[in-house]
C-alpha positions in Angstrom: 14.0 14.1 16.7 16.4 14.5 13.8 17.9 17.4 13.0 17.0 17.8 9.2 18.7 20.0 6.4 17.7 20.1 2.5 20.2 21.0 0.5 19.5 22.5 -2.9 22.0 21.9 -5.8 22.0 24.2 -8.9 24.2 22.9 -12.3 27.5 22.5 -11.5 27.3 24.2 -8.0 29.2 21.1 -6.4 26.5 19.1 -4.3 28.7 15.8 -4.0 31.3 18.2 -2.9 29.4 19.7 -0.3 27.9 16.5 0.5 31.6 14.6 0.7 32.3 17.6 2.9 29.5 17.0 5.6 30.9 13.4 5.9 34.7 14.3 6.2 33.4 17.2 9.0 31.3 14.4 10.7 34.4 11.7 10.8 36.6 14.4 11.7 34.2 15.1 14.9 34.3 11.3 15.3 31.3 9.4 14.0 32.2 5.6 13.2 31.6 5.7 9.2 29.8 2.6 9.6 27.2 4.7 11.1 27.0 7.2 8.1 24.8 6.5 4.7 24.9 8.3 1.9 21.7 6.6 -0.2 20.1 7.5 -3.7 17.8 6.2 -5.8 20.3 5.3 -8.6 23.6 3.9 -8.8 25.1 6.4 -10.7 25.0 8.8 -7.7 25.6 6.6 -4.6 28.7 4.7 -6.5 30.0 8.1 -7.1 29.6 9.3 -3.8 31.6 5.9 -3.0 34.2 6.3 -5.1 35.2 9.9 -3.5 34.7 9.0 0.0 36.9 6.2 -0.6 39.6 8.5 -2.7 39.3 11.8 -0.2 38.5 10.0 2.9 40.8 6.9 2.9 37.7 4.5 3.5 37.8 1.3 2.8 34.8 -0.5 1.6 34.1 -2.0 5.0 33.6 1.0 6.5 31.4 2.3 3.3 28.3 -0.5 3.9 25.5 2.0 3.5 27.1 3.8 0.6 24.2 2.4 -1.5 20.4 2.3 -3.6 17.6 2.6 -1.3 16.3 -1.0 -2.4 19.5 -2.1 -2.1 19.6 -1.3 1.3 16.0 -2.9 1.5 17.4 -6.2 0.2 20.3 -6.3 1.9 18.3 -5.6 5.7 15.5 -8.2 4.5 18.0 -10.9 4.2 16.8 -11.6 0.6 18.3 -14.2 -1.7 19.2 -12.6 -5.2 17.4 -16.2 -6.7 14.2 -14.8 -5.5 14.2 -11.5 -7.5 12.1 -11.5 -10.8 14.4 -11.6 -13.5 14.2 -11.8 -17.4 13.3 -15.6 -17.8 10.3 -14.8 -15.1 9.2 -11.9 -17.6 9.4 -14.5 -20.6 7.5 -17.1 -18.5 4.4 -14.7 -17.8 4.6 -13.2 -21.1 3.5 -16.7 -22.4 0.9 -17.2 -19.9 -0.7 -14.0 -20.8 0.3 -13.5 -24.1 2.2 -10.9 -23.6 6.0 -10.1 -24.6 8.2 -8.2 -22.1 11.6 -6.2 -23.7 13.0 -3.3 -21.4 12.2 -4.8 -18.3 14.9 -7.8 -19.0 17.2 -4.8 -18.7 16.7 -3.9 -15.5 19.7 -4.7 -12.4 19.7 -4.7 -9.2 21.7 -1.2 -9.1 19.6 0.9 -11.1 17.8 3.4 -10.1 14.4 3.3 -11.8 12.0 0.5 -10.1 11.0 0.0 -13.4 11.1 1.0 -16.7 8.8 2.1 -19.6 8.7 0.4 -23.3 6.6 -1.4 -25.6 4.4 -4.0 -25.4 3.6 -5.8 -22.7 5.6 -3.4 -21.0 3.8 -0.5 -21.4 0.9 -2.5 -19.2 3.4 -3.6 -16.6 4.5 -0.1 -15.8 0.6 1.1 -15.3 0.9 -1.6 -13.0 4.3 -0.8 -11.3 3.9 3.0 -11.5 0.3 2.3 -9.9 2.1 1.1 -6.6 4.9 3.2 -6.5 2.4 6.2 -6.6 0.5 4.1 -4.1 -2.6 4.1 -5.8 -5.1 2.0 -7.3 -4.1 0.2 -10.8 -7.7 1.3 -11.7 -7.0 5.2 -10.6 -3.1 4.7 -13.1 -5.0 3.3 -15.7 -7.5 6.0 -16.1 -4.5 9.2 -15.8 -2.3 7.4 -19.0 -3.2 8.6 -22.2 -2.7 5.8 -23.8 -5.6 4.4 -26.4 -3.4 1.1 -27.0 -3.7 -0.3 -23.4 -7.1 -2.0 -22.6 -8.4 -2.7 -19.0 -9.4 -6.4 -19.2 -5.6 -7.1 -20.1 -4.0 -5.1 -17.4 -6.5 -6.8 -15.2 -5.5 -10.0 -16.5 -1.4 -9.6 -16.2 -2.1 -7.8 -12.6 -3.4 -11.0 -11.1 -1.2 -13.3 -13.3 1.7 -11.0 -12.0 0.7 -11.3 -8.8 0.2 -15.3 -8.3 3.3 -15.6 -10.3 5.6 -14.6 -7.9 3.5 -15.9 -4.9 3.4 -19.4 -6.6 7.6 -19.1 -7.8 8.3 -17.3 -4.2 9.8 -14.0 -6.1 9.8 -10.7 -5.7 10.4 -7.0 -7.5 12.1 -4.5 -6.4 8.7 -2.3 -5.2 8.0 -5.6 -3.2 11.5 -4.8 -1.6 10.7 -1.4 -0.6 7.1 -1.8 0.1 8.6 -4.8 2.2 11.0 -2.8 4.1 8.5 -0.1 5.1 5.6 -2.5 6.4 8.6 -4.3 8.5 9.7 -0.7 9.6 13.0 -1.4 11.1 16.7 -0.3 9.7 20.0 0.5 10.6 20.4 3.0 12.9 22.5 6.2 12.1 24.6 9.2 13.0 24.3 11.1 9.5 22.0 10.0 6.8 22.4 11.9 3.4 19.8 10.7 0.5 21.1 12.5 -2.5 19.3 12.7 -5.7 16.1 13.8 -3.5 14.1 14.7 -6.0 13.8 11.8 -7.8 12.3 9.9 -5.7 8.6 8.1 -6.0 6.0 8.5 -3.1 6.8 5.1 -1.8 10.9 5.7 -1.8 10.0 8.9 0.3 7.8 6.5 3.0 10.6 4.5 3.1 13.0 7.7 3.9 10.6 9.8 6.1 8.8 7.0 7.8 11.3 4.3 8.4 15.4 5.7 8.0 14.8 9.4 9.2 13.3 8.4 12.7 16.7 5.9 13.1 18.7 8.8 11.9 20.3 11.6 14.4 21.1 14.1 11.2 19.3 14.3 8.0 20.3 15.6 4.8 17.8 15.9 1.5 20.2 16.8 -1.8 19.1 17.8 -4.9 17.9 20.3 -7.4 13.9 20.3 -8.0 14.6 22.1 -11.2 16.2 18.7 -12.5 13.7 16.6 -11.7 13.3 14.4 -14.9 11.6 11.3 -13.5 7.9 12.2 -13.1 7.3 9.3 -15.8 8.3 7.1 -12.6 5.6 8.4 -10.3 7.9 11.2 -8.9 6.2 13.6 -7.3 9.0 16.6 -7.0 6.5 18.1 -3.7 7.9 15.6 -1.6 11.3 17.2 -1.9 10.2 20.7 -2.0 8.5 19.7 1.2 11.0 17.3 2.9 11.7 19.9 5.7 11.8 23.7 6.6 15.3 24.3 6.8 16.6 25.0 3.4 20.7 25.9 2.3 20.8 26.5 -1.6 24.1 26.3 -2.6 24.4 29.3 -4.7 27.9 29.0 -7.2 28.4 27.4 -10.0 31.6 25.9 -11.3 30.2 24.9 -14.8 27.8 26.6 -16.6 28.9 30.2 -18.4 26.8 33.3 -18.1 25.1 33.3 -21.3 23.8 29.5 -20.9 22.6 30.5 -17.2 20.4 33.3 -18.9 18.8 30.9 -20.8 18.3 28.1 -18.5 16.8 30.4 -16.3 14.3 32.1 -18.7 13.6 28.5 -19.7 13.0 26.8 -15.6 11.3 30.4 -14.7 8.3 29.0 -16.6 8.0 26.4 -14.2 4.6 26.2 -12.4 6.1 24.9 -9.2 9.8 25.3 -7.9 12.0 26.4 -5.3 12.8 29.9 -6.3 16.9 30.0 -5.9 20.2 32.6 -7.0 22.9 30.9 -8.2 25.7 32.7 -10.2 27.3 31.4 -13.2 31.0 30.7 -14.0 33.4 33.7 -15.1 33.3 32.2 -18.5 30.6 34.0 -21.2 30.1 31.1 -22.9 28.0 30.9 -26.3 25.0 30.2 -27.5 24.4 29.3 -30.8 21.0 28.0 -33.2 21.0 25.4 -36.0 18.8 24.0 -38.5 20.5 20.5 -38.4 23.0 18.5 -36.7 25.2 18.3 -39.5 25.8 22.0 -39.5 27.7 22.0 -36.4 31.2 21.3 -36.8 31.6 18.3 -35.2 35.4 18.4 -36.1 37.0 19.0 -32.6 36.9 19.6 -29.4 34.7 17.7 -26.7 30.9 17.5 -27.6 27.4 16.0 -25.9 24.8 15.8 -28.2 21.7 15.5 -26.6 18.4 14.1 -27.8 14.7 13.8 -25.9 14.2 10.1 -26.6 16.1 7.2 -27.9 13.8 7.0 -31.4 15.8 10.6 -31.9 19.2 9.6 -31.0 19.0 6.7 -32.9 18.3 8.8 -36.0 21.5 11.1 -34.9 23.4 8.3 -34.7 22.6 7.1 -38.4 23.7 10.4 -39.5 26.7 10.9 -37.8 28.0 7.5 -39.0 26.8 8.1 -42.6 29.0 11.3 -42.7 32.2 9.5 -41.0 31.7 10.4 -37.6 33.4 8.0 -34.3 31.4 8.6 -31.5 30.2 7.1 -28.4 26.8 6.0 -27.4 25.7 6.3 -23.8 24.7 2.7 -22.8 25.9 1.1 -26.0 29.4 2.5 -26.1 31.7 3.2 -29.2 30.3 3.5 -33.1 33.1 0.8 -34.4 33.1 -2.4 -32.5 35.1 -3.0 -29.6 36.5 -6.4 -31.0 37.3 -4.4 -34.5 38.8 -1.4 -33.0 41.2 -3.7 -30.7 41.9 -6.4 -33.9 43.0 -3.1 -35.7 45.3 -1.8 -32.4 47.3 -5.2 -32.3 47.6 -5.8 -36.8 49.5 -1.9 -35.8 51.3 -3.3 -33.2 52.7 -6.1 -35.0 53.1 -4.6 -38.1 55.6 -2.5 -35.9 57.3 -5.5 -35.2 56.0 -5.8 -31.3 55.8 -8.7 -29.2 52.2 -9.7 -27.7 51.3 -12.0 -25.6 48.8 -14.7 -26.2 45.9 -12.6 -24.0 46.5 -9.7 -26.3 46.0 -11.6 -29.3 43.0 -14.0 -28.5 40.3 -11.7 -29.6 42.2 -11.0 -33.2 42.6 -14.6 -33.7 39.0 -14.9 -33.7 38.9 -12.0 -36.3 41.7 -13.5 -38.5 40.4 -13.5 -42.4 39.9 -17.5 -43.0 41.5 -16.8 -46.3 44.8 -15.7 -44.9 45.8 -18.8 -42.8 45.0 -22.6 -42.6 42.5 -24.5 -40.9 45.7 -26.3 -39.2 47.6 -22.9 -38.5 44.2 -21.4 -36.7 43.7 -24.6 -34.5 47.4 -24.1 -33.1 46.6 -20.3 -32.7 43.8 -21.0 -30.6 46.5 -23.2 -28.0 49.0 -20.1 -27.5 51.5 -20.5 -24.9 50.5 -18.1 -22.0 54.1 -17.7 -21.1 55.4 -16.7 -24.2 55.3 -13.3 -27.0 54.4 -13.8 -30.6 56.0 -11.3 -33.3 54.3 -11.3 -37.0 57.3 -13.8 -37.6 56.3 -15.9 -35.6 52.4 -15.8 -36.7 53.8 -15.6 -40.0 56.5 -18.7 -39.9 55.0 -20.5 -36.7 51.2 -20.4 -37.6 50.8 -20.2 -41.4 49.4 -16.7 -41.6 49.5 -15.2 -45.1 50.4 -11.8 -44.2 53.1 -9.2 -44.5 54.3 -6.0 -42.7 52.3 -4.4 -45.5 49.0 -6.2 -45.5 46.4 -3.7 -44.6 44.4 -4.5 -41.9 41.1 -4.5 -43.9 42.1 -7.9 -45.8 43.7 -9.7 -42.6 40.5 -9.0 -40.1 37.3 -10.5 -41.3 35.3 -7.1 -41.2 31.9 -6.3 -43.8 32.3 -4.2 -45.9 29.8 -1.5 -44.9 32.1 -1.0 -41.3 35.3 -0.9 -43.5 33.8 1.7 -45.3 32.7 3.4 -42.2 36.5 3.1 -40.4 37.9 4.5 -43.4 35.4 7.4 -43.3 36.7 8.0 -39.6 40.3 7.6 -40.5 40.0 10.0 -43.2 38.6 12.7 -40.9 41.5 12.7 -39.0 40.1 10.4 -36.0 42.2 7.8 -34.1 40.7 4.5 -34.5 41.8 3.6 -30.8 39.8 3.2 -27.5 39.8 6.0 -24.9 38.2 9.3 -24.2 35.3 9.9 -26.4 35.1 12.7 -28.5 32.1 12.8 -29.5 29.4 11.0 -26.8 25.5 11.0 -28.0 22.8 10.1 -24.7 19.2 11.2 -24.9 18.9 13.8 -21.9 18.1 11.4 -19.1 20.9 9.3 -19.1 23.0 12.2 -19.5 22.1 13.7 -16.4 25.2 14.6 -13.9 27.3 14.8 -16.9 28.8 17.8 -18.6 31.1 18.6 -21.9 32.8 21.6 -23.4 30.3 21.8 -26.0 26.2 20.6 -26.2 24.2 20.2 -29.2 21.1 19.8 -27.4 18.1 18.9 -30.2 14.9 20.1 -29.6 13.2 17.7 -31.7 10.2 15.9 -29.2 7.2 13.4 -29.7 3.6 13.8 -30.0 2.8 12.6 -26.2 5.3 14.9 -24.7 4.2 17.7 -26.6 0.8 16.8 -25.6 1.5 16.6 -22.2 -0.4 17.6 -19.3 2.9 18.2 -16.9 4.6 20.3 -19.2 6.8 21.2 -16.2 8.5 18.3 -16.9 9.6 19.2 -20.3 10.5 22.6 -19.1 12.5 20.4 -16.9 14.3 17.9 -19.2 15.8 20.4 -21.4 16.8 22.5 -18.8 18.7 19.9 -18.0 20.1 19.1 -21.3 21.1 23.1 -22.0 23.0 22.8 -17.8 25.4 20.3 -19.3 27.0 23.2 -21.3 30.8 24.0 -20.2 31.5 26.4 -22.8 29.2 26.5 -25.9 25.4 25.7 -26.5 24.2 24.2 -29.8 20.4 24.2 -30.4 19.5 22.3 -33.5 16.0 23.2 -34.5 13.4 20.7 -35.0 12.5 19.3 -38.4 9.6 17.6 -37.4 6.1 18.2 -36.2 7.2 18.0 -32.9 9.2 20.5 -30.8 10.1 21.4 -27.5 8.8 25.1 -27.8 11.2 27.5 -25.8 
């Protein structure tokens, strides 16, 4: 019988600590780490967990094998081959036999932690489909609980069996097939410590896999995670199964990031919660602030580290608009900077050599692509594209060597071939004082799931919504999502009031 723990992790109250912690205690004692896993549903948490075992530890990734997803860890004991997983030119081939096109899906790796994901189209019918069997329930019983007067039943009926023979006839298989694969074949590693962090997240199925199949090969059993942050219900998550995972229950009860006046709020906000573990953390020494807006753009934006948070991606595509229209350089969780990465390093190296540096022919084979065709010669950009590897380049050299027409002070905007509408935008950023360069972001803009496990000084968290998640039946998790999104907070809280006609009511 395993010994079984859950471990509840407020904001900022250092779970992966406490979790690293376990391990080192349990290596110290002796266990071979080969018999220790440390599995999530996401690889965001399990590469982290990776990363600090390896830094704090002194593992190397040998000894680290079951540092990994959950369907990971299915595909890996299965002996799969990585040809047969379904994969974007599978979606494209069934969206033609059913008439159906496929976008989010085709985004989807083999380390991320949703099973699937929900979008447009012909996705929204494939995730009644997946959702349907990650809840383990009929398609029939899915189709009938989503509020959704777009989707018809004869077409889900149709993809469900054209889904199905697909990937009998073309031998393939999802990633539910992997862990509703693993469970039927019940067998795993067998362990001395098995941690599954991010607990709450999980889907019915995930749990089978953890409670019926890894916890009876397991000699200690940790459950880590913070029901109060469960954001994934949209993925079947059922947040009982944590709550429930086992009797004996450590909360940890100190947190290292959020400020007193931010705790206050986040706790009047999850207190109206229909179904939680009831826990006492304390806040950080720091007060902290919290402050209201009507818009984004009344928050100065100027300095300091900011997270500005949005429900969906519709809305933080709209802050994203703005912010660029008024001169803004941020960066875009999942997309990355506001300027292009190609123009933002052609920029770095036209400084570098207007400073009369030497670069190599690595550093310079991205800005030769960028080179204005007016300023050199077809002949002068063929022998740029056959640098020597072993030699530097000066502007003299590019100048005498390779026919560029250029001078120490040519501004960059004529020798890069750049539209105008991003040179107007990079001079907008220049002249508010921002460095051009790669690095740190300032500024980073996530809607509220992907921001999850990260923190900044300062939050603008919108409260704009949509019309289905105001019209929601599990309003819990909304309550849920932007308690989340105010937890980020480090210092300050910004809440920009909604302009629309629909807002997360607090």
């Amino acid at each position: 019988m395993s010994k079984q723990t859950t471990i509840f992790g407020p904001p900022g109250t250092g779970k992966t600590t406490t979790l690293i912690n376990i391990v080192k205690d349990r290596i110290k004692e002796g266990v071979d780490p080969t018999k220790i896993a440390f599995m999530s549903f996401s690889r965001k948490a399990a590469n982290e967990a990776k990363d600090r075992a390896g830094l704090e530890l002194n593992l190397d990734l040998k000894q680290m094998i079951y540092f990994r997803t959950l369907h990971s860890l299915a595909f890996s004991w299965l002996g799969l081959d990585s040809k047969r997983v379904f994969k974007g030119s599978d979606y494209n081939e069934l969206g033609r036999l059913v008439g159906l096109e496929f976008r989010s899906n085709l985004t989807v790796s083999m380390e991320e932690g949703p099973l699937f994901q929900i979008g447009a189209g012909g996705d929204k019918y494939m995730s009644v489909i997946q959702m349907a069997r990650v809840r383990e329930i009929s398609t029939n019983q899915q189709f009938n609980e989503t509020w959704d007067n777009t989707l018809h039943w004869q077409q889900l009926k149709v993809l469900d069996k054209a889904y199905r023979d697909y990937k009998i006839a073309k031998n393939k298989l999802d990633f539910v097939d992997m862990i509703e694969q693993f469970v039927e074949q019940g067998t795993s590693p067998k362990f001395d410590l098995l941690i599954i962090d991010e607990a709450q997240d999980l889907a019915p199925l995930q749990w089978r896999m953890v409670k019926e199949v890894l916890v009876p090969n397991s000699k200690e059993v940790y459950y880590a995670g913070d029901d109060d942050q469960a954001i994934y219900t949209w993925m079947g998550v059922n947040v009982r199964n944590f709550l429930n995972s086992c009797d004996n229950k450590l909360v940890l009860d100190k947190s290292y990031r959020v400020p007193s006046t931010v705790h206050n709020f986040s706790q009047n906000l999850i207190k109206k919660v229909s179904s939680r573990q009831d826990k006492t953390w304390q806040p950080t020494k720091k007060e902290g602030s919290i402050t209201w807006h009507r818009d984004i753009l009344d928050v100065d934006l100027t300095s300091g580290e900011w997270l500005i948070l949005a429900r969906t991606n519709y809305i933080t595509n709209k802050v994203c608009t703005r912010l660029k229209e008024e001169g803004h350089l941020y960066w875009r969780e999942g997309t990355g900077w506001s300027i292009s990465p190609n123009v933002l390093n052609g920029i770095e190296v036209w400084i570098k050599l207007c400073k009369n540096q030497s670069l190599f022919s690595s550093e310079l084979k991205n800005f030769v692509k960028l080179l204005n065709p007016e300023l050199i010669t077809k002949a002068g950009r063929k022998r740029l594209s056959f640098l020597d590897p072993e030699h530097s380049y000066t502007l003299r050299d590019l100048i005498d060597k390779f026919n560029l027409i250029a001078t120490h002070e040519t501004p960059w905007q004529k020798v890069l071939k750049v539209s105008d509408q991003e040179i107007a935008y990079i001079m907008s950023v220049r002249r508010r004082g921002e460095r051009v360069l790669t690095g740190t972001p300032r500024i980073r803009i996530s809607t509220i799931h992907r921001a999850k496990g990260g923190e900044a000084d300062n939050v603008a968290l919108l409260l704009d919504s949509t019309k289905a998640c105001v019209n929601s039946l599990d309003q819990d998790s909304e309550l849920r999502t932007f308690y989340v999104g105010a937890t980020r907070a480090k210092q300050s809280l910004h809440l920009i009031e909604s302009t629309s006609l629909y807002r997360f009511n607090i």
